[in-house]
C-alpha positions as CSV (number, residue, x, y, z in Angstrom):
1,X,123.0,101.4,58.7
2,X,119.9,102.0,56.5
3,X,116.5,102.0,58.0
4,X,114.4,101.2,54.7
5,X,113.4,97.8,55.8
6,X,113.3,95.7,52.4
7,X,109.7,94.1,53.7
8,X,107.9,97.3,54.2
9,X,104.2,97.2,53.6
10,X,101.7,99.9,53.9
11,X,100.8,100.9,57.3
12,X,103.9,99.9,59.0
13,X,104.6,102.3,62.0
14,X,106.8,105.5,61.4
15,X,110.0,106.1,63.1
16,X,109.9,109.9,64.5
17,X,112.5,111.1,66.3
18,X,110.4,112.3,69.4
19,X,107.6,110.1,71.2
20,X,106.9,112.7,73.8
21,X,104.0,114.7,72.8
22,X,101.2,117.0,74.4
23,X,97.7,116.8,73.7
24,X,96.2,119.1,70.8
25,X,93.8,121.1,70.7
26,X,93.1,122.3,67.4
27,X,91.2,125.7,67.6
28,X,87.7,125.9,66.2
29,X,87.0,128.6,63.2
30,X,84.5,130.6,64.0
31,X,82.6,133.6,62.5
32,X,79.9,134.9,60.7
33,X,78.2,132.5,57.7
34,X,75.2,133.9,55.3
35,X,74.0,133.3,52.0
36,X,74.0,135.8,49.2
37,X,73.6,136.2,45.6
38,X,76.5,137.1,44.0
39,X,77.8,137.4,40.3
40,X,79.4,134.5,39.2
41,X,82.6,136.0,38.8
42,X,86.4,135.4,40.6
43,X,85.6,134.6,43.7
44,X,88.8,133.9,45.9
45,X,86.9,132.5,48.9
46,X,85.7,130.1,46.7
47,X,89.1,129.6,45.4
48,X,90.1,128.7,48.8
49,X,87.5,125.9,49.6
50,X,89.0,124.3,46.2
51,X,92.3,124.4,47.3
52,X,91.6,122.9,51.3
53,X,89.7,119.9,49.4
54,X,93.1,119.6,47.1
55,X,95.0,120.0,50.3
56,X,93.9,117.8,52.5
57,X,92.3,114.7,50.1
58,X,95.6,114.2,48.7
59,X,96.7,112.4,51.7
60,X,97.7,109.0,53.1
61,X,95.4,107.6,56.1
62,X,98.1,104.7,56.4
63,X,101.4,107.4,56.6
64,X,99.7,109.3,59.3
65,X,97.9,111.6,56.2
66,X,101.3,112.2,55.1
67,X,100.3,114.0,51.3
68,X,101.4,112.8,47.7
69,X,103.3,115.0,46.8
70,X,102.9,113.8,42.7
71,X,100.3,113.2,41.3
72,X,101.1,111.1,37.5
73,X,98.1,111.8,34.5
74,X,99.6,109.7,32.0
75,X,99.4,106.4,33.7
76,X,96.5,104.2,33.3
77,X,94.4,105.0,35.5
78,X,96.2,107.8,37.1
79,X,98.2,107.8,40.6
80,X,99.4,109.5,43.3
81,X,103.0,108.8,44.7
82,X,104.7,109.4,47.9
83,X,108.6,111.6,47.5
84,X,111.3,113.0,49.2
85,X,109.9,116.2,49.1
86,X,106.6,115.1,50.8
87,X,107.2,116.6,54.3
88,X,108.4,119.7,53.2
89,X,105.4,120.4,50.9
90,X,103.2,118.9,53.8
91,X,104.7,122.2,56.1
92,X,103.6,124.4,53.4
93,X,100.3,122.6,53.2
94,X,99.8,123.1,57.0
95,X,100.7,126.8,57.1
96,X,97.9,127.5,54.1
97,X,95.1,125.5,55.1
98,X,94.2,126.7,58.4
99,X,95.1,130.8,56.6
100,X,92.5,129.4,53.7
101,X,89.7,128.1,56.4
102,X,89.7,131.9,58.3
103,X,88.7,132.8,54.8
104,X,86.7,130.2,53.7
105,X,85.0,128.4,56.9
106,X,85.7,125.0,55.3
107,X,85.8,122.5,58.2
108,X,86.7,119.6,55.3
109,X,89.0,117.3,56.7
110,X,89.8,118.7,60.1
111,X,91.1,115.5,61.7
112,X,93.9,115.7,58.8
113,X,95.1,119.2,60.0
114,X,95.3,117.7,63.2
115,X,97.2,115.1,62.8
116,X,99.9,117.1,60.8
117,X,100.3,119.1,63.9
118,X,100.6,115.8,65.6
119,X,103.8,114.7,63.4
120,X,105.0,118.3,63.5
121,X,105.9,117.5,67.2
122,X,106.7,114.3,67.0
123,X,109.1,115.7,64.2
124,X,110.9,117.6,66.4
125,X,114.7,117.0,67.4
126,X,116.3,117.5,71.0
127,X,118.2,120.1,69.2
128,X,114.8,121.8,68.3
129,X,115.5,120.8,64.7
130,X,112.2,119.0,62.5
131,X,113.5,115.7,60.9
132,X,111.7,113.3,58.9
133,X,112.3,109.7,60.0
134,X,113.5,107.2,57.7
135,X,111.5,104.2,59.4
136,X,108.1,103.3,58.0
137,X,108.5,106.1,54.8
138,X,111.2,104.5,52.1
139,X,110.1,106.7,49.7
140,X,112.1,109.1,52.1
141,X,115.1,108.7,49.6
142,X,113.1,108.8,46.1
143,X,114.8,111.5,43.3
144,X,118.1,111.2,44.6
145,X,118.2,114.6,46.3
146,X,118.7,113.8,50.0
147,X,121.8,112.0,51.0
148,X,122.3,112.3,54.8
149,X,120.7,110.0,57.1
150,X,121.6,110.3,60.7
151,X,122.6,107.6,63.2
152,X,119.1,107.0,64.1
153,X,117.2,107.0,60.9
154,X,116.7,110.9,60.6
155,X,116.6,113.0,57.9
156,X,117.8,116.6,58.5
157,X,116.7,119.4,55.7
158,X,117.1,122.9,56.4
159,X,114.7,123.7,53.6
160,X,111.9,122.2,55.4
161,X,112.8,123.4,58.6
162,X,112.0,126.6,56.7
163,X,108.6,125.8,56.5
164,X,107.7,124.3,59.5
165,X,109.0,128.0,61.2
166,X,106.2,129.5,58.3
167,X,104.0,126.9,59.8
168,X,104.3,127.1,63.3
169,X,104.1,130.9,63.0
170,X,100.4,130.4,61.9
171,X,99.7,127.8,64.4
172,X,101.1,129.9,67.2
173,X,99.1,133.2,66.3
174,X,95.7,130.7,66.1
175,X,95.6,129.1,69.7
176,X,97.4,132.5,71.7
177,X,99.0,130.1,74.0
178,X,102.9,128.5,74.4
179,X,103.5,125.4,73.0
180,X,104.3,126.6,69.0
181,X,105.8,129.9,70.0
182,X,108.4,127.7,72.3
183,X,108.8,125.1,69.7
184,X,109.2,127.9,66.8
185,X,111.8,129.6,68.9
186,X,113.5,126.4,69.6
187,X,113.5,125.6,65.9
188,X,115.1,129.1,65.1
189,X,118.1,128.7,68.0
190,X,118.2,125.1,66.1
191,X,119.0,126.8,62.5
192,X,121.2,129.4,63.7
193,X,122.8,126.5,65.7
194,X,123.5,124.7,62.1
195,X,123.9,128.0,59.8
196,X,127.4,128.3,58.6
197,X,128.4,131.5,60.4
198,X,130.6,133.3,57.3
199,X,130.7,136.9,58.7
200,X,128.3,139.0,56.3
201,X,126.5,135.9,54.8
202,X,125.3,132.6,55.8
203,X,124.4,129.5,54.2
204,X,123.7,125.6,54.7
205,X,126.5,122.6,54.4
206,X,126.5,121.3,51.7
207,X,123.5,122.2,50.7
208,X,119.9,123.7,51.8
209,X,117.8,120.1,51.1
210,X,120.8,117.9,53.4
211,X,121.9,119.9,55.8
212,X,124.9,118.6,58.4
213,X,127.0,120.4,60.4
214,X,130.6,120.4,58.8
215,X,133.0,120.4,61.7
216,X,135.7,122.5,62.5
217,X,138.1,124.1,59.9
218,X,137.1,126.6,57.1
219,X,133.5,126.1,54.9
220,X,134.1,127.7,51.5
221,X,130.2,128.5,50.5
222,X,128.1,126.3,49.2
223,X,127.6,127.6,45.7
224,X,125.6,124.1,43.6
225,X,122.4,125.7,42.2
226,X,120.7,124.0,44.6
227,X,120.8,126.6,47.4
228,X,119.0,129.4,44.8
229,X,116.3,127.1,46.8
230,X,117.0,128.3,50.3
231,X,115.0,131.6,50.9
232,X,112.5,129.0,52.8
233,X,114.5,129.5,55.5
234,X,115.2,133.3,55.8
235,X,111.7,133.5,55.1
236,X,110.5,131.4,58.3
237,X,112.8,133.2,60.0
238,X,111.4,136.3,59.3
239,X,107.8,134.7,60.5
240,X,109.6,133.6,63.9
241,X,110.8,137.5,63.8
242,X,107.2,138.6,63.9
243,X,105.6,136.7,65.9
244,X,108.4,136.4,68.5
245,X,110.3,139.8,68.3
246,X,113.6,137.7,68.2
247,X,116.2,139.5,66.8
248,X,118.8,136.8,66.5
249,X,116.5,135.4,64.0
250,X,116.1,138.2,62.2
251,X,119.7,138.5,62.1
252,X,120.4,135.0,60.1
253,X,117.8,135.6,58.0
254,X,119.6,138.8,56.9
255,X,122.7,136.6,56.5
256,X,121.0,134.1,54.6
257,X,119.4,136.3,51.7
258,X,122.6,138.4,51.4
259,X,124.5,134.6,50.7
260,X,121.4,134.6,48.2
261,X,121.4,137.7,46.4
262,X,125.6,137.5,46.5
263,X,125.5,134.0,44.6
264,X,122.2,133.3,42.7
265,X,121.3,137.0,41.7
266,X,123.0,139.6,39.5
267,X,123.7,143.3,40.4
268,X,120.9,144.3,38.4
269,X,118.6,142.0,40.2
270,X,118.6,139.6,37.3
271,X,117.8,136.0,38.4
272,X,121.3,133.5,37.9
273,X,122.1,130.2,38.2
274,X,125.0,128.5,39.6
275,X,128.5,130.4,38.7
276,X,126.2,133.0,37.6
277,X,124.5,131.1,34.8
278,X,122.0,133.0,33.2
279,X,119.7,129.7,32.9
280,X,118.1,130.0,36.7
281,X,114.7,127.9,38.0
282,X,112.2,130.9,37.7
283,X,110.2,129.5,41.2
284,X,113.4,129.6,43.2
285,X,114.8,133.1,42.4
286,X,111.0,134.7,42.8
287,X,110.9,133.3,46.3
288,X,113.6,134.1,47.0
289,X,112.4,138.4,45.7
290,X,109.0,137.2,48.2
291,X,111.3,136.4,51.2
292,X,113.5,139.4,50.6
293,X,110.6,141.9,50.5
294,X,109.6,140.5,53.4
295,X,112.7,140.7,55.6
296,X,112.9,144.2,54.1
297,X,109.4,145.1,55.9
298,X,110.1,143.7,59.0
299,X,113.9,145.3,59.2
300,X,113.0,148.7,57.3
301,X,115.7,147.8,54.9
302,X,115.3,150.5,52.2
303,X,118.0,149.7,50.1
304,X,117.2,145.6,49.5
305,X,113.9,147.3,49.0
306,X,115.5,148.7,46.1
307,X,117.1,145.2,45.1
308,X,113.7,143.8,44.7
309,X,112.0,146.2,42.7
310,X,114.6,146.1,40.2
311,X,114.7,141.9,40.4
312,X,111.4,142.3,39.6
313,X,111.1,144.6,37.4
314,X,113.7,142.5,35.1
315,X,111.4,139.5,36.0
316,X,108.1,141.0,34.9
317,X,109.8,141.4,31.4
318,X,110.3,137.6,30.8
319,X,109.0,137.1,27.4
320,X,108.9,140.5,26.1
321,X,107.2,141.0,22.6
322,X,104.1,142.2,21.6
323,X,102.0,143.5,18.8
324,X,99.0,145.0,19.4
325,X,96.3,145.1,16.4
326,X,95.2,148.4,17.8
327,X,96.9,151.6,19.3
328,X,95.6,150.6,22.9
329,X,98.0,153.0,25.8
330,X,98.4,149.4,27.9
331,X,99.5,147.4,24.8
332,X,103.1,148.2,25.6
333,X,102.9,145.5,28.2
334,X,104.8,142.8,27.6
335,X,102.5,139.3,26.7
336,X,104.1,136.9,29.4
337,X,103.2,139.6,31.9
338,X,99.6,140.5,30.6
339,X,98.2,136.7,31.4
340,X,101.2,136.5,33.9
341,X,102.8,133.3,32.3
342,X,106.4,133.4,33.8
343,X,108.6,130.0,32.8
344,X,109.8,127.5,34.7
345,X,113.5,127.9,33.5
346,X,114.6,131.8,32.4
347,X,117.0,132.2,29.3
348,X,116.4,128.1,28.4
349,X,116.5,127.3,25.1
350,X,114.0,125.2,24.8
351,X,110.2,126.0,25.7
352,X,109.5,125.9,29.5
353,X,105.8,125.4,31.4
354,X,104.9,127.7,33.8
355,X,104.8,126.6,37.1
356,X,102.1,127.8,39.1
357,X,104.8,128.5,42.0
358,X,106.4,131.7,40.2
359,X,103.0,132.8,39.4
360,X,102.2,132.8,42.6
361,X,105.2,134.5,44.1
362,X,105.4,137.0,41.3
363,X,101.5,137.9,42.7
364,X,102.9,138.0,46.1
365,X,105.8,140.4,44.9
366,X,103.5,142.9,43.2
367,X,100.9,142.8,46.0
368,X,103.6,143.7,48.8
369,X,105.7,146.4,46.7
370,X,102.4,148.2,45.8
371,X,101.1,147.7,49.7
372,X,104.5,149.1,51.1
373,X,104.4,152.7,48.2
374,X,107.7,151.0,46.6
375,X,105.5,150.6,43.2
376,X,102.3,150.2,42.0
377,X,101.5,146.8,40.6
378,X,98.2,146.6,41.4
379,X,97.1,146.0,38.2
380,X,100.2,143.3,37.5
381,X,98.4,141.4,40.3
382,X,94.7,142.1,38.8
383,X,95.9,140.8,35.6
384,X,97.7,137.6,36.7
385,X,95.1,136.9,39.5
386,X,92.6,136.6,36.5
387,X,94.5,134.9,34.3
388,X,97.3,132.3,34.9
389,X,96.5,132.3,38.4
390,X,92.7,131.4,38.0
391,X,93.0,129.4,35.3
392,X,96.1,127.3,37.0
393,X,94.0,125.8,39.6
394,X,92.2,123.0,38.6
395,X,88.0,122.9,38.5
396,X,86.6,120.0,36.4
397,X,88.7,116.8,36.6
398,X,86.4,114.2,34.1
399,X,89.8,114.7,31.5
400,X,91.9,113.6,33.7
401,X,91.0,110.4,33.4
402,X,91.5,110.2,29.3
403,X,94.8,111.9,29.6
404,X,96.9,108.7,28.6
405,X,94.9,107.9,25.6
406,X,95.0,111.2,24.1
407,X,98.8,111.2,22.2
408,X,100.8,112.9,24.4
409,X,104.4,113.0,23.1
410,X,106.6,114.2,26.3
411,X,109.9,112.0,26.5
412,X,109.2,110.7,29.3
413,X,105.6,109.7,28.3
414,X,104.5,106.2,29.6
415,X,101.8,103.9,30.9
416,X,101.5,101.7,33.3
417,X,98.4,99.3,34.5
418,X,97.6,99.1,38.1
419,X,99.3,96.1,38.7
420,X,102.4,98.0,38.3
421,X,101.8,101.0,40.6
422,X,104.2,101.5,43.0
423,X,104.4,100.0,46.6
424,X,104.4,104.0,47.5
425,X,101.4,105.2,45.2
426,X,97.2,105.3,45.3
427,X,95.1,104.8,41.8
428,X,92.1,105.4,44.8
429,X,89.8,108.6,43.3
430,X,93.3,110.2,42.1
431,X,91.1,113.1,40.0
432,X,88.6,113.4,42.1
433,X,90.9,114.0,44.9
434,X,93.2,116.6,42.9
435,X,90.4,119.0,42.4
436,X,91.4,122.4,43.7
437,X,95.2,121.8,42.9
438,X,97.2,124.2,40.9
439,X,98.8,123.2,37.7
440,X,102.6,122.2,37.3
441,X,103.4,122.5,33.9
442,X,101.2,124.2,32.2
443,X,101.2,125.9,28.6
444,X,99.3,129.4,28.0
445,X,96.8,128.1,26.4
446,X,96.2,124.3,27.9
447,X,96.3,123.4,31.4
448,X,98.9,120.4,31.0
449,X,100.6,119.1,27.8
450,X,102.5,116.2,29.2
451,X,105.9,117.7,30.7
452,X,106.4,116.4,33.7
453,X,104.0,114.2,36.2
454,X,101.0,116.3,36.2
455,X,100.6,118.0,39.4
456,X,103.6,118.5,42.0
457,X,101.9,120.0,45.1
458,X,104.6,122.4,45.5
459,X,102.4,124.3,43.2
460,X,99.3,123.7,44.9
461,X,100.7,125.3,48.8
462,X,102.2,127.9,47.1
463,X,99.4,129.2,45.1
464,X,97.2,128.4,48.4
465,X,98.8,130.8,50.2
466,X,98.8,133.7,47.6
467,X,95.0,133.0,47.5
468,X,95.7,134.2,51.1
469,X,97.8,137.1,50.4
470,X,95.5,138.2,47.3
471,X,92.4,137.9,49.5
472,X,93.8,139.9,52.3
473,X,94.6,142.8,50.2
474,X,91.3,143.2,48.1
475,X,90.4,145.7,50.4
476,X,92.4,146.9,54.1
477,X,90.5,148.8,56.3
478,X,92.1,151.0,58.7
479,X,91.1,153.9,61.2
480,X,87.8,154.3,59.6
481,X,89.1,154.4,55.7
482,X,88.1,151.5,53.9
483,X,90.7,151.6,51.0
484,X,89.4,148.9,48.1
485,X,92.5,148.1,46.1
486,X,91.4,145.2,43.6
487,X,87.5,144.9,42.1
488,X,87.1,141.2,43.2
489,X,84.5,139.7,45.5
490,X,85.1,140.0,49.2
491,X,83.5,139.5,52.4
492,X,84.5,141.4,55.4
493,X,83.6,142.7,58.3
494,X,83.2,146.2,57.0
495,X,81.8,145.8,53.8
496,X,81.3,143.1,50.9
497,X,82.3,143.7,47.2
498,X,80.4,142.4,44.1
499,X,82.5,142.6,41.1
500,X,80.7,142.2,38.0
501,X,83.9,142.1,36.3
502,X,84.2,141.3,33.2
503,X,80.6,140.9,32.4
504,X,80.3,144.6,33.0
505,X,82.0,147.7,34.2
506,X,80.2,147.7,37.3
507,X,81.4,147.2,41.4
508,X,79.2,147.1,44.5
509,X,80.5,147.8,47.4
510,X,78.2,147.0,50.3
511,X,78.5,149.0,53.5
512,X,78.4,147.2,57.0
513,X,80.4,149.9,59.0
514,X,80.9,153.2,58.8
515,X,83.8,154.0,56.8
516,X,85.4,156.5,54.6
517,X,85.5,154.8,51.1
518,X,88.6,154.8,48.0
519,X,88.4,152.4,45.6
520,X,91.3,151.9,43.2
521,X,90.1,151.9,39.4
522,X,92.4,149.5,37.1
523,X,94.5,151.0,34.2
524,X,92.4,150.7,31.4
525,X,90.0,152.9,33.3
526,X,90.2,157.3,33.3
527,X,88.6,159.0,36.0
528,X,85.8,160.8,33.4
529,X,84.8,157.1,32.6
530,X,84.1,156.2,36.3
531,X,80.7,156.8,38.1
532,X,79.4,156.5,41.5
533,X,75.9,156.2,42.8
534,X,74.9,155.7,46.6
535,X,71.4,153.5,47.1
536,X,70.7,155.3,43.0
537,X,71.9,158.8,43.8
538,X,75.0,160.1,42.3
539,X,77.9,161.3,44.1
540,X,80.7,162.9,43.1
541,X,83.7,161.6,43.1
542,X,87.3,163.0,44.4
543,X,90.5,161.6,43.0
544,X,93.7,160.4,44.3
545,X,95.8,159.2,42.1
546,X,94.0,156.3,41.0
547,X,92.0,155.9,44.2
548,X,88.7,157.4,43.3
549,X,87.1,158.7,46.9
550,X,84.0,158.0,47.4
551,X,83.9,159.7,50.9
552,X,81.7,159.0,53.9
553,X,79.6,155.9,53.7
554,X,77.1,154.6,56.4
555,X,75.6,150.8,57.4
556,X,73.3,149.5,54.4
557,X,74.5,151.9,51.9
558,X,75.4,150.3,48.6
559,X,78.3,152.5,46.6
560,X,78.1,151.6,42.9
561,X,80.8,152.5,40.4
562,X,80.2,151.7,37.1
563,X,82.2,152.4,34.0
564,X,83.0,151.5,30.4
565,X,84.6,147.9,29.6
566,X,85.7,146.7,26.4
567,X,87.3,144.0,24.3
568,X,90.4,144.6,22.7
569,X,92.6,142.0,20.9
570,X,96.3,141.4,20.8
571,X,98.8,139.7,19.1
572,X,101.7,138.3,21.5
573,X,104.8,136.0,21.7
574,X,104.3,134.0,25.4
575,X,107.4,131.9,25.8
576,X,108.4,131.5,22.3
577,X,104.8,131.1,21.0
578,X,102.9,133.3,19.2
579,X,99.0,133.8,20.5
580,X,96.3,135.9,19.7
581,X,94.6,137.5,23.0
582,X,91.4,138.7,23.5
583,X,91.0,140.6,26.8
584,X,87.8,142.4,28.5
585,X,88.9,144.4,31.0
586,X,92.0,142.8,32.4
587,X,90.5,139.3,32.0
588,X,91.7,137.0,28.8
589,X,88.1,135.6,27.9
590,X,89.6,134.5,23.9
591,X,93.1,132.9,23.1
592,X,93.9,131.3,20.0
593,X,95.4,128.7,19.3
594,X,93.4,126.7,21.4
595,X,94.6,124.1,23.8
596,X,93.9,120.7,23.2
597,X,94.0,118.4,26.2
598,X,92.1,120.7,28.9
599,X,92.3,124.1,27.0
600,X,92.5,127.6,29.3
601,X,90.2,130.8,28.7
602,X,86.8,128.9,27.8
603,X,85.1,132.2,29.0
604,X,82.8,133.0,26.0
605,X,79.7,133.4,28.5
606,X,82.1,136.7,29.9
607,X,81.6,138.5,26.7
608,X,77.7,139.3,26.3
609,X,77.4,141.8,28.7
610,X,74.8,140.0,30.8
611,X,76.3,139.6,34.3
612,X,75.2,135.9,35.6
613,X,74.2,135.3,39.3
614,X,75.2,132.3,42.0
615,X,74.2,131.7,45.3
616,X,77.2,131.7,47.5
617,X,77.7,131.1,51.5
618,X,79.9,133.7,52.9
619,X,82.5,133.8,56.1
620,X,83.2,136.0,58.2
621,X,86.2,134.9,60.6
622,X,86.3,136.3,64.0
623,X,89.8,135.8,63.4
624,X,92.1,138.6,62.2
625,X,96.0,137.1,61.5
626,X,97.6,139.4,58.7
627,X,100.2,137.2,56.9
């Protein structure tokens, strides 16, 4: 029996499995708020407002703000559609938005966060399982991907269950009370409960998007390149692990990522595909490294520490080829990894976007190996927080609009007029609304060129959250050492940094605390060409590593290091393309070719030295959740 009713019309009431559901409370975000002049440089707080507006605008108020989770450019005009994939991209949406307002203090769209914690309960199985109903959403079978369909019009997908366990996590550490720490610890014992059991590994029947439980008799593993997409769930269970301390959680996840690593990675860490094809989704493997480095925190697993740095150390070398105009020490990197373009497919044949997903993760990566002492990739991070990553989330939105009159020659190019949108799609502000999203197939040098739809929100949570993870680990402050790891602009409760990068080689770091001060100087920098001044007087400065201390600092001091930056120019190959790069600092503010339909880099105003000012309102969250 199917429960797509043929006469379906917008609005129609939504099936969900469970009609018992508390009153909410969604907790307030609270903190500090101030204006300030700033330079008008990367500012990730900013970022994050972008990406809440993207978040929560692209939603439907008739599908209980259930998000799009396409959105199509080359239609006329464009349009957002409803998927398959839309509740698990929703779960990633709701564990990044309320992680991007503690940074931000956007209240935009509040009543749309709670009522996706609304249809997270109402989501949620007598087994303690999340299922998406059937009943009122027929897009619920769109692409193909999802078979299964329960007795009762439910749909049962491990992979989203994933999320939700990310999700809840965050919900639970917000409010400090019971109801999302019992429902993520029933939704743990659920997955355990549905996890083949296979001794040293675990996996999902038949696959990690349509999940069933396969009966009695022997499960050989499911092997369909499908699962390289299942380190959503090991990952949520690893969140469960932390916030709950449940060990039997812990322990599937560890069975999970070893079916992983056993089936969709090579010995050397190098990223495969099904029956150990060398042609492996880039987004799904790099996850998959994310989830593993964190399972390896939590369980002090030193040797799949191991695994990961050399995973990602082959990954990093994607696109390998440079030639560098001049005899620059840093030139040896390769050129995918000094913009931090990373493909969509690895060892394809034919030229491959670069999903903003495996940007992000690849950030994530180098930010946790570096912040555990595995690595330093600290300046991996810098440069692809700069590049890709800033340049992949989208800030004007007029070109949208022109997109299908512009030539684009993708196979699948089309048009369609609005009286041939679909029954599950919007034309209503569809650019407007996308602001703050991240790109889904983008080329180095132009934000889109016509592969695929134009944005898939996939892209959009996961970059969301590594705004998080970036943010957080600007600076950490503990036991009185304020250790300042990456010159971007931060407020905090100790201090605030003003990076005048690239305009010029100059950082202030604003003192609220007392603290003892490092800050970490980037590659291209040697400790003769650094220089530190307190409120105009110079102090000397002690070196560790690449940590220049500053030493003791007091409330109102202002710490200013300043240094040379310069432009230097390389020639590179970036997924079978040949560019010509022209970096200040670590920031690309010149590539040529150009793009044509929304072209990347337009930073000329970067290069003449003259640092520009905004007036920007910073937060200051009472809240502390370190994710």
């Amino acid at each position: 029996m199917s429960f797509v009713a043929s006469n379906w019309k917008a609005g129609d009431p939504i099936g969900y499995i469970n009609s018992d559901v508390p009153d909410l409370d969604l907790p307030s975000y609270r903190g500090q708020r101030y204006e300030i002049w700033v330079p008008d440089t990367l500012d990730l707080q900013e970022r994050a407002r972008l990406a809440i507006h993207a978040m929560t605008e692209c939603t439907d108020p008739l599908a209980d703000h259930e998000i799009y989770w396409k959105v199509y450019f080359r239609t006329t005009p464009p349009q957002m559609q409803h998927d398959w994939a839309d509740p698990t991209v929703q779960a990633k949406f709701q564990e990044a938005v309320p992680l991007l307002r503690l940074i931000s203090g956007s209240d935009q769209n509040l009543h749309v966060e709670r009522k996706w914690m609304e249809v997270a309960l109402r989501g949620i199985g007598p087994d303690g399982l999340f299922y998406s109903p059937v009943r009122g959403r027929p897009w619920a079978y769109l692409n193909g991907l999802v078979a299964q369909e329960s007795p009762d019009g439910q749909i049962l997908t491990p992979f989203t269950c994933g999320k939700m366990l990310s999700a809840m996590a965050v919900l639970a550490l917000r409010d400090g009370g019971h109801l999302w720490r019992q429902c993520a610890r029933r939704l743990a014992d659920g997955l355990i409960e549905l996890a083949v059991d296979a001794g040293e590994i675990a996996f999902f029947w038949p696959h990690c998007c349509d999940a069933a439980r396969p009966g009695d008799g022997q499960v050989t593993p499911a092997t369909g390149a499908l699962n390289s997409e299942g380190s959503r769930v090991p990952h949520g269970l690893v969140h469960a692990y932390r916030l709950l301390g449940y060990e039997p959680a812990l322990t599937l996840a560890r069975k999970l990522l070893t079916y992983q690593r056993r089936y969709f990675y090579g010995i050397d860490g190098s990223f495969r595909g099904k029956d150990g094809d060398p042609m492996a989704h880039f987004h799904a493997h790099s996850h998959g490294l994310l989830a593993m480095v964190e399972y390896a925190l939590a369980a002090d697993d030193q040797e799949l520490m191991q695994f990961v740095v050399r995973s990602f150390e082959s990954a990093r070398s994607v696109g390998a080829n440079l030639e560098p105009r001049a005899p620059y020490e840093f030139a040896r990197t390769p050129g995918a990894a000094l913009v931090g373009y990373f493909p969509e497919w690895v060892n394809s044949p034919w030229w491959e976007a670069s999903e903003l997903c495996e940007v992000a993760d690849m950030i994530a990566v180098a930010l946790q190996l570096s912040e555990a002492g595995v690595g330093d990739y600290w300046d991996d991070a810098d440069r692809w927080i700069r590049n890709m990553f800033a340049e992949g989330q989208l800030r004007t939105t007029d070109w949208i609009n022109r997109v299908a009159e512009v030539g684009l020659t993708a196979p699948e190019a089309g048009r369609v007029t609005p009286s041939t949108v679909g029954d599950h799609a919007t034309t209503e502000r569809v650019a407007e609304r996308s602001m703050g999203s991240f790109a889904g197939w983008p080329a180095a040098n132009d934000w889109y060129v016509g592969n695929g739809a134009g944005i898939m929100h996939c892209c959009t949570a996961n970059s969301a959250l590594t705004i998080r993870r970036a943010w957080e680990r600007i600076l950490r402050y503990r036991d009185g050492y304020l250790r300042v790891n990456l010159l971007l602009n931060r407020a905090s409760p100790w201090a605030d940094v003003a990076s005048h990068i690239p305009y010029q080689g100059r950082v202030d770091v604003k003192i609220k605390q007392p603290v003892d001060l490092s800050v970490r100087i980037p590659e291209w920098l040697g400790p003769q060409e650094t220089h530190c001044q307190i409120d105009g007087e110079e102090r000397r400065l002690c070196w560790e590593g690449r940590y220049a201390r500053v030493g003791e600092v007091k409330p109102g001091n202002v710490a200013t290091l300043t240094f040379a930056i310069f432009e230097r120019t390389d020639v590179v190959s970036i997924e079978k393309q040949r560019f010509v790069l022209v970096r200040r600092g670590n920031e690309v503010v010149s590539i040529e070719p150009h793009g044509r339909y929304h072209p990347l880099y337009q930073r000329d105003h970067y290069r003449d030295g003259t640092t520009r000012w905004r007036m920007a309102c910073r937060f200051v969250s009472d809240e502390s959740i370190d994710w």
